[in-house]
C-alpha positions as CSV (number, residue, x, y, z in Angstrom):
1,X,129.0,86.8,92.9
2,X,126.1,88.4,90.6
3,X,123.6,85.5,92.4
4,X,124.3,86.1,95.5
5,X,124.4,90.3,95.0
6,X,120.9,89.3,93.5
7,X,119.7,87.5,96.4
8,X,120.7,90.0,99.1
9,X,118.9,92.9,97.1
10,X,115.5,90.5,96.9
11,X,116.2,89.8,100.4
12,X,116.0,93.5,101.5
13,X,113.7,94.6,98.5
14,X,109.9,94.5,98.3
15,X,109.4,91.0,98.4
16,X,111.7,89.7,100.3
17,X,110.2,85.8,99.6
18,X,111.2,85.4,95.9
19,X,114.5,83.1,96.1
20,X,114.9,81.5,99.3
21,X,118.0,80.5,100.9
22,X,120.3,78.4,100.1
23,X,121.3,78.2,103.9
24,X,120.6,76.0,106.7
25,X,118.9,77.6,109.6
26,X,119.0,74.8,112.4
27,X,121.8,76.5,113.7
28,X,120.4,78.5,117.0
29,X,122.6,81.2,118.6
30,X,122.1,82.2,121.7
31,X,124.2,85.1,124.1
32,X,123.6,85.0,127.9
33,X,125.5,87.0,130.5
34,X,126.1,86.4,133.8
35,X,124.3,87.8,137.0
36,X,122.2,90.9,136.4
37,X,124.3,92.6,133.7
38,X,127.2,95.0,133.9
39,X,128.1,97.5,136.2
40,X,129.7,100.8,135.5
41,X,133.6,99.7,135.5
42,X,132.7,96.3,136.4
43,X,133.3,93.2,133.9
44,X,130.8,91.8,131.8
45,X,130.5,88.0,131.5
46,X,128.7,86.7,128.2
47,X,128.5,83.0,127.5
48,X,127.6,82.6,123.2
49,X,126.0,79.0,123.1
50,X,125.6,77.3,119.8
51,X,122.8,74.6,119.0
52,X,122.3,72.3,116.0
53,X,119.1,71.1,115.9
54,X,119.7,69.1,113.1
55,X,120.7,65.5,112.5
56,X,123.6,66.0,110.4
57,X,126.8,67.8,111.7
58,X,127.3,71.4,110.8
59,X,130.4,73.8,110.5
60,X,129.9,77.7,111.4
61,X,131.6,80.4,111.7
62,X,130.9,82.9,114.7
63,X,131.6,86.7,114.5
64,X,131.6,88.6,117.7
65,X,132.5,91.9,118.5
66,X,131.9,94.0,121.8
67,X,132.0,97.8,121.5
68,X,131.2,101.2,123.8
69,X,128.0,103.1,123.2
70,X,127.4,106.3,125.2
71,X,124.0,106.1,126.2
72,X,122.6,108.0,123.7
73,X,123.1,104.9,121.6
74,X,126.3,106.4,119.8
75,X,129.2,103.9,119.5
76,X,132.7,105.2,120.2
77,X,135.0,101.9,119.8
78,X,135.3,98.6,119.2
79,X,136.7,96.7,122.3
80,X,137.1,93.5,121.0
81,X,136.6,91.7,117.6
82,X,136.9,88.0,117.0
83,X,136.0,84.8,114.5
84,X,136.0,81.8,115.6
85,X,135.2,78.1,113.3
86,X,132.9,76.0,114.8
87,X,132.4,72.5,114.4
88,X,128.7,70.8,115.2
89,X,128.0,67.6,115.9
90,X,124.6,66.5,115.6
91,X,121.9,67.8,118.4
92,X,124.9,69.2,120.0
């Protein structure tokens, strides 16, 4: 726990370069949504796609959660939260 508390303060610190991560980052994320976006009191359709560029398979975990901002940029709720594991296979 001190390590990684250690690690997230250099991260967001001065010099941010100091210890690297311990992390793969051949995982790509990606969110698209449907069409042209949403309409007022219409649905919105995202799609989250998932790529491992690398050669060996990955597990991830994906967080998502869609909320309402007023558009002055203040949120108001959350509309739904979820986690989901995710098993990569190889260039999948």
């Amino acid at each position: 726990e001190e390590r990684i508390a250690v690690e997230t303060a250099c991260r967001y610190g001065s010099k941010p370069d100091v210890y690297s991560s311990p992390i793969a980052e051949d995982v790509r994320v990606e969110v698209r949504m449907e069409g042209e976006g949403p309409l007022m009191g219409g649905d919105a359709k995202l799609m989250i796609v998932l790529n491992n560029t690398s050669s060996q398979p990955r597990r991830s975990t994906l967080h998502s959660q869609a909320a309402v901002m007023y558009y002055t940029g203040v949120l108001k709720d959350t509309v739904k939260k979820d986690t989901l594991s995710v098993e990569l296979k190889p260039q999948e």
